[in-house]
Structure formats: structure tokens, C-alpha cells
Residue frames relative to the residue before (quaternion, step in Angstrom):
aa qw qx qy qz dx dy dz
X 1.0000 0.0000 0.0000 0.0000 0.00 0.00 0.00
X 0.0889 -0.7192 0.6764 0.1318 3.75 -0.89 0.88
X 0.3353 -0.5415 0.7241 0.2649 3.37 -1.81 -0.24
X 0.0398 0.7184 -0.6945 0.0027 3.65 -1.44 0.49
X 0.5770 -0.5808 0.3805 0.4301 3.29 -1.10 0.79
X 0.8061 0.3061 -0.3081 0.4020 3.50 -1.57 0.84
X 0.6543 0.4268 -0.4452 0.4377 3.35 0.94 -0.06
X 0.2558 -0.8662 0.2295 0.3626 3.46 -0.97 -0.52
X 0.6150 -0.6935 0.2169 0.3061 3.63 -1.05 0.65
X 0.7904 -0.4687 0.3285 0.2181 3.05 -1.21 0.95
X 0.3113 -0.8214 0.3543 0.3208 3.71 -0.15 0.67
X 0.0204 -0.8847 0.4655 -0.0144 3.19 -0.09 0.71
X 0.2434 -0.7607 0.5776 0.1689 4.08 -1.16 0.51
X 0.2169 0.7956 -0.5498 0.1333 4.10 -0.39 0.69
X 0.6138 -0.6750 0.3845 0.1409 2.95 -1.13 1.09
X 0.0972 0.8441 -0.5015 0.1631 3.45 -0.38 1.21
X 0.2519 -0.7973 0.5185 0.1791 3.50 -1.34 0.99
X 0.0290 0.8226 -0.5555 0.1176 3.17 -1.01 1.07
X 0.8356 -0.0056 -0.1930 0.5142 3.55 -0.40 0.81
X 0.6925 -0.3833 0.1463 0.5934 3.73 0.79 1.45
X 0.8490 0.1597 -0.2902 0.4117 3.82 0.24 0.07
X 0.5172 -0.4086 0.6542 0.3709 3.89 -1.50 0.39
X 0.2193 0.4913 -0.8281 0.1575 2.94 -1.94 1.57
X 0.6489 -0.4468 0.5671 0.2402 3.32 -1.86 0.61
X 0.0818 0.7835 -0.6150 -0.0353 3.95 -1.36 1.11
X 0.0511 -0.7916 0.6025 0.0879 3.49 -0.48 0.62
X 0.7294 -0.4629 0.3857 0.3239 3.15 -1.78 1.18
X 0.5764 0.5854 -0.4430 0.3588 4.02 0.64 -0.97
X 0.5481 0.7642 -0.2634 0.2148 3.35 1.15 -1.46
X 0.8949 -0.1572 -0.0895 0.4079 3.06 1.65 -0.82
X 0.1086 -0.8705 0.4651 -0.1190 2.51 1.20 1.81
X 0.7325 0.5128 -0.3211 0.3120 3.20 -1.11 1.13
X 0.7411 0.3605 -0.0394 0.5651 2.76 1.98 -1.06
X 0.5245 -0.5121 0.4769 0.4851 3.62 -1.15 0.24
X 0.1353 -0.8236 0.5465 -0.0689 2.98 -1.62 1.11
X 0.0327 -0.8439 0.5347 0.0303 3.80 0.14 0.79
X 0.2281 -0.7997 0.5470 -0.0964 3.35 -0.49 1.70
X 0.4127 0.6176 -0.6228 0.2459 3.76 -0.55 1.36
X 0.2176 -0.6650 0.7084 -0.0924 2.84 -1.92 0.96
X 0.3732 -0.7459 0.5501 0.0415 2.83 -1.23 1.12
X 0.1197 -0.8158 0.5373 0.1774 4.19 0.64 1.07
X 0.7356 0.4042 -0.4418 0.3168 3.93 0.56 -0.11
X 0.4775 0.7231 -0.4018 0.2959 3.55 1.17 0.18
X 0.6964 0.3342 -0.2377 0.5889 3.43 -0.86 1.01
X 0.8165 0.2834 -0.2948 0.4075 3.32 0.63 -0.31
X 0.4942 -0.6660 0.3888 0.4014 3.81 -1.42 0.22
X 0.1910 -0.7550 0.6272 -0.0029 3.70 -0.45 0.87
């Protein structure tokens, strides 16, 4: 499965930290609204 711009993504739930503690976000969360999705895959890890 790919994503491309304009189509839409896949609902999805993933664990994310944000204001000093780990909590769970899902896409539904903000349905309705503009939404700018990035991640960083080398973070947390040793490289």
C-alpha cells in the first residue's frame, strides 16, 4: 500500500510522545482538520 498526495490515508492509531509523556494518536482524532503528518524513523535510535 502507498500514500500519494491527495488521496486519502488510511486510519491508523500509533504511539506518540508529546508533552513529556507517551500516549496513543489516531488519524480520527482530527478528522476534519488540516493535518501535516511527519516522522522522523531515525529518532531514538543509535545510528
Amino acid at each position: 500500500m502507498s500514500t500519494r498526495v491527495g488521496k486519502l490515508v488510511p486510519e491508523f492509531t500509533i504511539p506518540a510522545y508529546c508533552n513529556g509523556k507517551v500516549t496513543k494518536v489516531s488519524l480520527s482524532d482530527y478528522k476534519g482538520k488540516w493535518l501535516w503528518i511527519f516522522f522522523y524513523p531515525g529518532d531514538f535510535t543509535f545510528v
